[in-house]
C-alpha positions as CSV (number, residue, x, y, z in Angstrom):
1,X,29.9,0.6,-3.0
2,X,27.1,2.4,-3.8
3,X,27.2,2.4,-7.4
4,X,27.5,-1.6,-7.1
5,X,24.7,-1.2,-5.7
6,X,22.9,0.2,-8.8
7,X,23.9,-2.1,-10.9
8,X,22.3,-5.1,-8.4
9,X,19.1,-3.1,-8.4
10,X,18.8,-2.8,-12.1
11,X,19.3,-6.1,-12.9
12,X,16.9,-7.2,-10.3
13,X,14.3,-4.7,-11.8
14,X,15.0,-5.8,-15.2
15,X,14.4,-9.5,-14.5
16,X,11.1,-8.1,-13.0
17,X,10.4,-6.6,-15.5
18,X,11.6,-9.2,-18.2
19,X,9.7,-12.1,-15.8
20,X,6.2,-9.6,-16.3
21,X,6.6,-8.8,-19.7
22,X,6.3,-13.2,-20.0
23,X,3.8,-13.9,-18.0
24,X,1.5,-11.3,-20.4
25,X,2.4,-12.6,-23.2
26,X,0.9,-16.0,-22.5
27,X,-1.8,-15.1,-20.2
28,X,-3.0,-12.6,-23.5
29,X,-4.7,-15.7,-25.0
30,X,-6.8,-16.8,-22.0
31,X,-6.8,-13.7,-20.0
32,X,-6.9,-9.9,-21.7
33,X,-7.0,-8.0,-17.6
34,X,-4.5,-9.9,-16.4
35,X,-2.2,-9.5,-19.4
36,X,-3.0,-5.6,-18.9
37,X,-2.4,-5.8,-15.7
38,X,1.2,-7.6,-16.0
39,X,2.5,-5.1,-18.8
40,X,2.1,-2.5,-16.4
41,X,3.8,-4.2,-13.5
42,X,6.7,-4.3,-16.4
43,X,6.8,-0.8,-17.5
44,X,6.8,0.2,-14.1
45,X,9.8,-1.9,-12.7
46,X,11.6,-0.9,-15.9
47,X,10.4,2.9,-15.6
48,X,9.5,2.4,-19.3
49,X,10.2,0.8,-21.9
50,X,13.2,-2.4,-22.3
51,X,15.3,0.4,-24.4
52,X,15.2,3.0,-21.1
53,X,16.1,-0.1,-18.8
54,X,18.8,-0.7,-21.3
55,X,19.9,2.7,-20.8
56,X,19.7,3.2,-17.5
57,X,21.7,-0.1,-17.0
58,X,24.6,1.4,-19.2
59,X,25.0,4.3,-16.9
60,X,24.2,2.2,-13.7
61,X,27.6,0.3,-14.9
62,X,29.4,3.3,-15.7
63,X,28.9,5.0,-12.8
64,X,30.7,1.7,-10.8
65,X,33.1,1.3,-13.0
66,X,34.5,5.4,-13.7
67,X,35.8,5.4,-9.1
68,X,37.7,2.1,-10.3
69,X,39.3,4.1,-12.8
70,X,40.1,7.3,-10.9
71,X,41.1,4.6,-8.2
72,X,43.5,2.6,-10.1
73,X,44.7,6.4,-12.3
74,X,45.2,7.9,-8.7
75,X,47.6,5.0,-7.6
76,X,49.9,5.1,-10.9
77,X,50.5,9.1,-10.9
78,X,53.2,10.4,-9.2
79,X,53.0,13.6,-7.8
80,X,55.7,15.8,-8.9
81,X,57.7,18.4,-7.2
């Protein structure tokens, strides 16, 4: 559950992050300090760049999906005797 977790708070940093990263591009035409302002609001709910949010995303989904998989492996083994 806790990995699920991860993933939710990634994507909701991401659309942060994707929603700031907007909002300066179109506010650098009328308003430089603002645009400033609203790429660092981006960088810092992606902790970076878009590439490390990628990243971190990748391994936010691998981490839930690898106790499915030792889940679903455990059930199918048989112990043997």
């Amino acid at each position: 559950m806790a990995s699920c977790s991860l993933v939710k708070v990634q994507v909701i940093r991401g659309v942060i992050g994707v929603a700031a990263l907007t909002a300066a591009y179109f506010a650098s035409a009328s308003f430089a300090p603002l645009s400033f302002l609203l790429l660092g609001i981006a960088l810092y709910a992606m902790k970076g760049c878009p590439v490390c949010w990628i990243f971190e995303m990748c391994e936010a989904v691998d981490k839930s999906r690898k106790p499915a998989a030792e889940n679903a492996a455990g059930k199918t083994e048989h112990p043997q005797i």
